[in-house]
C-alpha positions as CSV (number, residue, x, y, z in Angstrom):
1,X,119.5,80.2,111.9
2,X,118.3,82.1,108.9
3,X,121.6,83.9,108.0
4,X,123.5,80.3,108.5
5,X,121.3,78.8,106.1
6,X,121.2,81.3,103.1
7,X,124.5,82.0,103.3
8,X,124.9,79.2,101.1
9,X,123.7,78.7,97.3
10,X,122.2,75.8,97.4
11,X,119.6,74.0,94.5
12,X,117.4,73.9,98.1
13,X,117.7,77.8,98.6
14,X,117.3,78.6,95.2
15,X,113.9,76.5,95.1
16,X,112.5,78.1,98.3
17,X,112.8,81.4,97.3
18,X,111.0,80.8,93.8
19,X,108.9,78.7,95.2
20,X,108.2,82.1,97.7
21,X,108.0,84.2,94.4
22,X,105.3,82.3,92.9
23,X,103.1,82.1,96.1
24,X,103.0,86.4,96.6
25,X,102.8,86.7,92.8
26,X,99.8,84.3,92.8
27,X,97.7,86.1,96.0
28,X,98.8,89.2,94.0
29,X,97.2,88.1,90.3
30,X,95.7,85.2,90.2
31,X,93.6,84.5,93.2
32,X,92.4,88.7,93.2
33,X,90.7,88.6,90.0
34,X,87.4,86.6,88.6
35,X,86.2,85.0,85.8
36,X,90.2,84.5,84.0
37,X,90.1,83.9,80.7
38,X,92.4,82.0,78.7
39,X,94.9,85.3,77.3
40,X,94.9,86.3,80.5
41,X,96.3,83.0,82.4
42,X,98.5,83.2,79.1
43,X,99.8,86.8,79.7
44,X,99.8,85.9,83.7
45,X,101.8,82.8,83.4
46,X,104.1,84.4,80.9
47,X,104.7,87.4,83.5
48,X,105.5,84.8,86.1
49,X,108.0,82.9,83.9
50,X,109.5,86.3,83.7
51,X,109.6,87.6,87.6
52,X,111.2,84.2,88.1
53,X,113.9,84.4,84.9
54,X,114.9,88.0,86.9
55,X,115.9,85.7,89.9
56,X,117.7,83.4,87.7
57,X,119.5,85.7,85.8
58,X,120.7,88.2,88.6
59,X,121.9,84.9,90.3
60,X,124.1,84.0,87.2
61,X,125.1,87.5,87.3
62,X,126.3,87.6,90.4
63,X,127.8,84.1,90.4
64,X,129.4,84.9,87.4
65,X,130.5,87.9,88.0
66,X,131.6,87.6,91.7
67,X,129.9,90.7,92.3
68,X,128.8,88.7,95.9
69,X,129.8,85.6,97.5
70,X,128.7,82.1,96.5
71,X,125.4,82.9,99.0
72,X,121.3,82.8,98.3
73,X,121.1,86.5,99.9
74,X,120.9,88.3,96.9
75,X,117.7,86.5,95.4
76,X,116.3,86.3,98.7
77,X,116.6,89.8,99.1
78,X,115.7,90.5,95.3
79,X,112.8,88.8,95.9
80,X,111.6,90.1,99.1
81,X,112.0,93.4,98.0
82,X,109.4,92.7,95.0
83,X,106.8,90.7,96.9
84,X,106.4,93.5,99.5
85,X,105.0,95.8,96.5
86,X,101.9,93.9,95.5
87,X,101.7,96.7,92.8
88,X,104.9,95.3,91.2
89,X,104.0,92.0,90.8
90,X,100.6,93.5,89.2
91,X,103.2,95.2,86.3
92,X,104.0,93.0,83.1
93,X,105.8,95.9,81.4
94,X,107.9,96.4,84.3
95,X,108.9,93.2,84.9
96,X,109.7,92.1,81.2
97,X,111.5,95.9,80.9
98,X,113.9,94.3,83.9
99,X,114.5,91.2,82.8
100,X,115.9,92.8,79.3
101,X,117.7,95.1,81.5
102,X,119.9,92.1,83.8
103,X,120.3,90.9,80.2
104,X,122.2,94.0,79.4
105,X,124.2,94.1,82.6
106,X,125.1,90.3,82.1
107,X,126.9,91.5,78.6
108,X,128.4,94.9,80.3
109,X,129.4,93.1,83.4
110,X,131.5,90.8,81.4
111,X,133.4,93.4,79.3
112,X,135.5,94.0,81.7
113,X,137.4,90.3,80.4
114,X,138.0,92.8,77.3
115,X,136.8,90.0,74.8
116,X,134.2,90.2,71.7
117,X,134.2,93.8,73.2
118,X,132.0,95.4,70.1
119,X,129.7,92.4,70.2
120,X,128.5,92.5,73.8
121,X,128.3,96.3,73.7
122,X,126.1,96.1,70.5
123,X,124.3,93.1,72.4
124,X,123.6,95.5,76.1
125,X,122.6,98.2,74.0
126,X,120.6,96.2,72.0
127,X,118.5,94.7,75.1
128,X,118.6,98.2,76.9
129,X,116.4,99.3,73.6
130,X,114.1,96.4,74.1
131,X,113.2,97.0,78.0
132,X,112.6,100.9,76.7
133,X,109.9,99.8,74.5
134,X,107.8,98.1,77.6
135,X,109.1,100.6,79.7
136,X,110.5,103.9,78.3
137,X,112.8,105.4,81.2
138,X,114.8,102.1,81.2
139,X,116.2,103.7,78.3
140,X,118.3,106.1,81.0
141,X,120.5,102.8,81.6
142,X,122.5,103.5,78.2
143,X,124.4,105.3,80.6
144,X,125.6,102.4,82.2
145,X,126.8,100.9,78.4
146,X,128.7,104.2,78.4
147,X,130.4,104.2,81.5
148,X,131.4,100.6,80.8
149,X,132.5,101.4,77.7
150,X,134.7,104.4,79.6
151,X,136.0,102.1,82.3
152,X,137.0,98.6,79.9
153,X,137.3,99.7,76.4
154,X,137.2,103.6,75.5
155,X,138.0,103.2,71.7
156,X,136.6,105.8,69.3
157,X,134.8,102.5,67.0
158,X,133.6,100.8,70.5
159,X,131.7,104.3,71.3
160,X,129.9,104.1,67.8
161,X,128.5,100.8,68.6
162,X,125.6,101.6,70.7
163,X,124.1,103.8,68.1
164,X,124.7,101.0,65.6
165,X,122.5,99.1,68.1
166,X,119.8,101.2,68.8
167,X,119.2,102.0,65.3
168,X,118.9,97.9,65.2
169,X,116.1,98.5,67.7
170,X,114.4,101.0,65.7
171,X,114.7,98.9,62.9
172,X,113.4,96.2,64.2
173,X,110.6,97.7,66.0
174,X,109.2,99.7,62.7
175,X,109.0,96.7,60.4
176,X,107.2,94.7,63.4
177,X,104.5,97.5,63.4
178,X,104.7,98.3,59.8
179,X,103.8,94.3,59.5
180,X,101.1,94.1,62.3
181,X,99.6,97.3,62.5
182,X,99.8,98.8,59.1
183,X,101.9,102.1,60.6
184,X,105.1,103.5,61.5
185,X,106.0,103.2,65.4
186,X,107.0,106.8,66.5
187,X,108.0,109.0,69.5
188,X,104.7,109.1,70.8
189,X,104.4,105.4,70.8
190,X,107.5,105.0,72.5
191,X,107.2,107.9,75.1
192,X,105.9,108.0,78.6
193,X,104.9,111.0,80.4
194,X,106.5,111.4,84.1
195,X,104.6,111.6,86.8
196,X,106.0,113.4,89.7
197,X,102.8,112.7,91.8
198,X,103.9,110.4,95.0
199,X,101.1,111.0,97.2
200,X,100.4,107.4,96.6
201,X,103.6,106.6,99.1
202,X,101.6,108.1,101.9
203,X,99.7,104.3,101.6
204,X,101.2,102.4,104.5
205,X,101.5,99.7,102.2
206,X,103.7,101.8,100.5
207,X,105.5,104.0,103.4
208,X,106.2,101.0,105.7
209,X,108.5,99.0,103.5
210,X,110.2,101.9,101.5
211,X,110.8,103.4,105.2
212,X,112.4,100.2,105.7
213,X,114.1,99.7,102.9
214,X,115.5,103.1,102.8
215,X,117.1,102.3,106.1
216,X,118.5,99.1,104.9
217,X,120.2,101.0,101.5
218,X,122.1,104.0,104.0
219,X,123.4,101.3,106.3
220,X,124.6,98.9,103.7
221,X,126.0,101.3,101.4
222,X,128.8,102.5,104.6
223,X,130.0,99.1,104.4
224,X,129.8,98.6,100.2
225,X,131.8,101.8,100.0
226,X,134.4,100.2,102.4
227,X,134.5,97.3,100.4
228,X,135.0,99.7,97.7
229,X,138.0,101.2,99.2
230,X,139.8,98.0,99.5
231,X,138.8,96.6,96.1
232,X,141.4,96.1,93.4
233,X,142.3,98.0,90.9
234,X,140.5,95.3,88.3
235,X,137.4,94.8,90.2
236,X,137.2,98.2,91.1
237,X,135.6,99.3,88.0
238,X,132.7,96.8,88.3
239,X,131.5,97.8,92.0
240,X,131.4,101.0,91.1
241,X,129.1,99.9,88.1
242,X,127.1,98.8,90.6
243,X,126.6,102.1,92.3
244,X,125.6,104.1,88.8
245,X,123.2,101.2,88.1
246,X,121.5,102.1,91.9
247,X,121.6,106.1,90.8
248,X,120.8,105.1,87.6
249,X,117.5,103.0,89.1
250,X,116.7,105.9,91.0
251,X,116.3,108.1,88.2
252,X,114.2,105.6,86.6
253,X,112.2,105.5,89.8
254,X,111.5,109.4,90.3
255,X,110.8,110.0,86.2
256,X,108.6,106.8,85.9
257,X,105.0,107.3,85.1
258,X,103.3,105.3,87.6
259,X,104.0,105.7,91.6
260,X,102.8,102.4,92.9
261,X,105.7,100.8,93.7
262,X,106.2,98.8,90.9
263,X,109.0,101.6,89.7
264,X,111.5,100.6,92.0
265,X,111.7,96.9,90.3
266,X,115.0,98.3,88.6
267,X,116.4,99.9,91.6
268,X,116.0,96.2,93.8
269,X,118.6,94.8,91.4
270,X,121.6,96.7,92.7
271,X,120.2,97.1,95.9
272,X,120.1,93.5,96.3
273,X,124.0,92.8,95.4
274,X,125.0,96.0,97.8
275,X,123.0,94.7,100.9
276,X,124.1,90.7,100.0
277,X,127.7,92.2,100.5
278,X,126.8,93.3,103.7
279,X,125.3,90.5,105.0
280,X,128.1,88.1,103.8
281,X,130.5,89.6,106.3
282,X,131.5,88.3,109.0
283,X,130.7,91.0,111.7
284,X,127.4,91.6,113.7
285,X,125.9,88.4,113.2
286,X,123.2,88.9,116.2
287,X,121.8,92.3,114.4
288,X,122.1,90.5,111.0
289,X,119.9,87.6,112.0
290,X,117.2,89.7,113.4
291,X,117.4,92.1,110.3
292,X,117.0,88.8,108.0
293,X,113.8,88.0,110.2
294,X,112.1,91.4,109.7
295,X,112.7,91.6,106.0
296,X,111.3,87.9,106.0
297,X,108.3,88.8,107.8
298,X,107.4,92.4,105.8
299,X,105.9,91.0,103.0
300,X,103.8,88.4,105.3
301,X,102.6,91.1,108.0
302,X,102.0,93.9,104.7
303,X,100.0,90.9,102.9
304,X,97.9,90.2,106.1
305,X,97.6,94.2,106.5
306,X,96.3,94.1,103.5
């Protein structure tokens, strides 16, 4: 049974779901274009190393974290979600922008042990600023380093930190151009224009699994919010971190500047932890097994579709 056999985080799981990663990403990249030249394998491969470091790292997280249970659903679902948007796996910047982002959760997360407190704020905020550059609306999840900051350590110095940080990031960023390019790095550079055009979801390679999805987010978020309820008072604070990262996501989603897909990268990460809750209970294990199966299957029926 599928649900029996990923409930576990095993080296095995782990390796089968990367291994499923690398496969889409390849059909996606790789094997569509002609006539690769060496940058571009480079830039590829690099992009790969990349999708697969967001599995790795949202699997610490959550390890870490206990923001699940010691189970393989939340990189499986992580990376089902991705592979059924063949436009996401097609987006560098968007992938590199959410890898810096798990990095900055990873530091926020663990603020909640209220030690080195200034450090890791500087340190989320820092990497926030970082996955803005590749992808400007990721800069919306300094909201999250607030909150955090609200919820585990609301000092008056703690809330100057982020600003410390950012500045770091413009810094940082200038002198790189100011080196390389011979000019400043301004607003302009760093800006990306919304685009509030989504006609391109009326694609059923779009509509079929954002329908589905969508489905899958309302039914697991009535049990997350139960969980919620019951949570302690400690770990209280972290879940419902999780839920402003998801509104958070959704924002970056709608203001983004491309509507292929590849937008929702940032909202699969706390989508992913709220439905691996949900399918680490204990309670309709029939309905769970043949949900597992259809999410399995959506990326392999879209790709043959296709």
């Amino acid at each position: 049974m599928l649900t029996s056999f990923f409930s576990k985080s095993k080296p095995l799981n782990l390796s089968l779901i990367i291994l499923l990663m690398i496969g889409f990403y390849l059909s996606a990249t790789f094997f569509s274009l002609k006539g690769l030249g060496f940058s571009t394998i480079l830039e590829l491969t690099g992009v790969l190393l990349a999708l697969i470091l967001n599995v790795l790292v949202l699997n610490f997280i959550a390890k870490k974290n206990e923001l699940t249970k010691r189970s393989a659903y939340k990189t499986l679902l992580f990376t089902i979600f991705c592979v059924s948007f063949f436009s996401l796996l097609k987006n560098g910047p968007a992938i590199i922008a959410n890898l810096f982002v798990l990095l900055a959760l990873r530091r926020i997360i663990s603020l909640r042990t209220r030690k080195f407190i200034q450090q890791k704020i500087f340190d989320a905020t820092f990497w926030i600023g970082i996955a803005s550059l590749y992808y400007f609306w990721a800069s919306l999840f300094f909201i999250i380093v607030f909150f955090a900051i609200l919820s585990f350590a609301a000092y008056f110095k703690n809330w100057l930190v982020p600003f410390v940080a950012f500045l770091a990031v413009v810094s940082l960023t200038t002198c790189f151009h100011l080196l390389v390019n011979d000019q400043f790095y301004t607003f302009s550079d760093w800006f990306q224009a919304s685009n509030f055009d989504f006609s391109e979801y009326r694609n059923f390679r779009l509509l079929i699994p954002l329908s589905i999805l969508l489905a899958l987010l309302l039914w697991t978020l009535i049990n997350y919010f139960s969980a919620l309820q019951k949570a302690s008072v400690t770990r209280r604070p972290v879940l419902s971190l999780i839920l402003l990262y998801l509104l958070v996501a959704g924002a970056v989603a709608v203001l983004a500047p491309t509507k292929n897909g590849s937008e929702l990268i940032f909202f699969f990460v706390p989508f992913s932890i709220i439905a691996s809750n949900y399918f680490e209970g204990k309670k309709e294990k029939l309905f769970k097994e043949i949900l597992l199966t259809v999410l399995i299957l959506m990326p392999f029926v879209l790709a043959f579709l296709a």
